[in-house]
C-alpha positions as CSV (number, residue, x, y, z in Angstrom):
1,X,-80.0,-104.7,9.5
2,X,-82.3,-106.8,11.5
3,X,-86.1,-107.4,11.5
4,X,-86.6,-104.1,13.7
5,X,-84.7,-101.9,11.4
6,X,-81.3,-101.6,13.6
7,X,-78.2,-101.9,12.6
8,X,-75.9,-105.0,12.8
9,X,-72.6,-104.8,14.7
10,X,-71.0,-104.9,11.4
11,X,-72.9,-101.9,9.7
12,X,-72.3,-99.9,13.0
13,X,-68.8,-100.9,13.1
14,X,-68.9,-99.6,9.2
15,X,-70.6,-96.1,10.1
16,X,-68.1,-95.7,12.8
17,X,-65.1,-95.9,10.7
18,X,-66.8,-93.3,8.3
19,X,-67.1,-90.8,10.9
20,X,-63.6,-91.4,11.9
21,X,-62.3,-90.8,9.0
22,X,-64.1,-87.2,9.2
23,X,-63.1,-86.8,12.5
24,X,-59.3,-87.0,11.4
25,X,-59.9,-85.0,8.4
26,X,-61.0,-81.8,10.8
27,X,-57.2,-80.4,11.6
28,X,-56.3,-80.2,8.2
29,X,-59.8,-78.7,6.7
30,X,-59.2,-75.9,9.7
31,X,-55.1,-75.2,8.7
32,X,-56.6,-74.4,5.1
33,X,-58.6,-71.5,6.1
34,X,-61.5,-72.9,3.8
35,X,-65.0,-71.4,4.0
36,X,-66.6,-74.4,3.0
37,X,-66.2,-78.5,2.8
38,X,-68.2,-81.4,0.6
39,X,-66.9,-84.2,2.3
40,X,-67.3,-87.9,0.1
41,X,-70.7,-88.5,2.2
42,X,-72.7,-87.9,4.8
43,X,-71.3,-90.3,7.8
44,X,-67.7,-88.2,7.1
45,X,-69.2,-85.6,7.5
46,X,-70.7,-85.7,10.4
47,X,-67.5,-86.9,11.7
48,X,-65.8,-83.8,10.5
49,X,-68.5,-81.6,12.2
50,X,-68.5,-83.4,15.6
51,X,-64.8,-82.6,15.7
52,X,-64.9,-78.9,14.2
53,X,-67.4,-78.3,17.2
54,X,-65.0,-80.1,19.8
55,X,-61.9,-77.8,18.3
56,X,-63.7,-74.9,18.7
57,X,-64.9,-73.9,15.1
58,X,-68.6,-72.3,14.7
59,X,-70.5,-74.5,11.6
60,X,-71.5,-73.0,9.6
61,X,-70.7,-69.3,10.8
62,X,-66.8,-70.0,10.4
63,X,-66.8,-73.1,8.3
64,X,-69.8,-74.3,5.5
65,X,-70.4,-78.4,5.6
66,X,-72.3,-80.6,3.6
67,X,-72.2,-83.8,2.4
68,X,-73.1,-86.3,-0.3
69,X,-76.2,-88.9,0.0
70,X,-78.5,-87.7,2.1
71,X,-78.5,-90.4,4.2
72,X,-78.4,-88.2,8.5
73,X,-81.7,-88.6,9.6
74,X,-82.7,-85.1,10.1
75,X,-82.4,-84.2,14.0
76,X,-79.4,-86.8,14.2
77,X,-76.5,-84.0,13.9
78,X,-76.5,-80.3,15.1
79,X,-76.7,-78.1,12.8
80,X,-78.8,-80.4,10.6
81,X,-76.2,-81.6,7.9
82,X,-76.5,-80.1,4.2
83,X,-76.4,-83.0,1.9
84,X,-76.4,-83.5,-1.8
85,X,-79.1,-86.4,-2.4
86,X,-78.2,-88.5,-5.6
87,X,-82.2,-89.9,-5.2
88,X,-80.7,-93.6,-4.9
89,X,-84.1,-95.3,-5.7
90,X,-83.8,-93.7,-9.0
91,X,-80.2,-94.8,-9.5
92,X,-80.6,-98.5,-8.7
93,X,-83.6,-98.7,-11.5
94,X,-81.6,-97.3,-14.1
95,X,-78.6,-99.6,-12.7
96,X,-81.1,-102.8,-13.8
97,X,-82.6,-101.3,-16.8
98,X,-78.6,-101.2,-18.2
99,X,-77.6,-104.3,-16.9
100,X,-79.1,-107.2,-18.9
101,X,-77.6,-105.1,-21.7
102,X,-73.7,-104.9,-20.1
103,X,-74.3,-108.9,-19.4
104,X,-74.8,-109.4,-22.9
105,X,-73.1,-109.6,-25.7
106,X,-74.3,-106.8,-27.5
107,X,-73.3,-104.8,-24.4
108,X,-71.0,-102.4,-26.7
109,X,-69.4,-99.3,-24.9
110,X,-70.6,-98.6,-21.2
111,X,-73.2,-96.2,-20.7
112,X,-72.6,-92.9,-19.2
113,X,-75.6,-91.4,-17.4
114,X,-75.3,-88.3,-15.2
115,X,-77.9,-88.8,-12.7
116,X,-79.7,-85.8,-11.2
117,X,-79.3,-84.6,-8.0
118,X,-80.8,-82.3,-5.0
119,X,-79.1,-79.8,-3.3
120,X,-80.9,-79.9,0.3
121,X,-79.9,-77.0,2.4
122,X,-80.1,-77.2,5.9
123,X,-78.7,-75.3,8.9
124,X,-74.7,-76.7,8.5
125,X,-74.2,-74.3,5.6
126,X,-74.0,-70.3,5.3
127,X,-73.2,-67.8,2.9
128,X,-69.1,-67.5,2.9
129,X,-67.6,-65.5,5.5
130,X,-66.1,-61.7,4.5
């Protein structure tokens, strides 16, 4: 990212391949007859919803989206995206408070932490169709 908060070639060339991946997920998620999909994060999902919409399918009336990090800008997809948000500030201090103890040699087992999570509903999700 530069000074000016944009994106290098690199991370856009990153984000793109994301959404592609989406996108090429779409024809399958529609032959399953699903009501709903939590794609691995939010850039594939928004590539799954930007090809849903061009194949025809209503989100969220025939098929529920969301995705996993919160990281669409709200008003950068239509319908806003649902997201799960994983509160990343969080997870990176409690990433360095276990550290120094996994470099050392009293590291012992790994730690297992389930971090806590936020479901943020927004317009890309509905209740299940009957």
């Amino acid at each position: 990212m530069d000074r000016n908060g944009h994106a290098s070639d690199a991370e856009g060339a990153g984000r793109r391949v994301y959404r592609q991946h989406g996108r090429a997920a779409a024809e399958g998620v529609r032959e399953l007859d699903a009501t709903a999909v939590v794609a691995f994060d939010d850039l594939i999902a928004w590539g799954l919803i930007t090809r849903l919409q061009e194949l025809g399918v209503d989100v969220p009336g025939e098929l529920s989206v969301a995705g996993f990090d919160d990281a669409i800008e709200e008003g950068m997809l239509r319908p806003a995206l649902t997201s799960i948000s994983p509160h990343g500030a969080g997870l990176g201090r409690e990433a360095m408070d276990l550290l120094p103890a996994r470099l050392s040699d009293e590291g012992g087992e790994p730690a297992v932490r389930m971090p806590s999570c936020t479901l943020l509903t927004r317009a890309s999700t509905a209740a299940p169709r009957s």
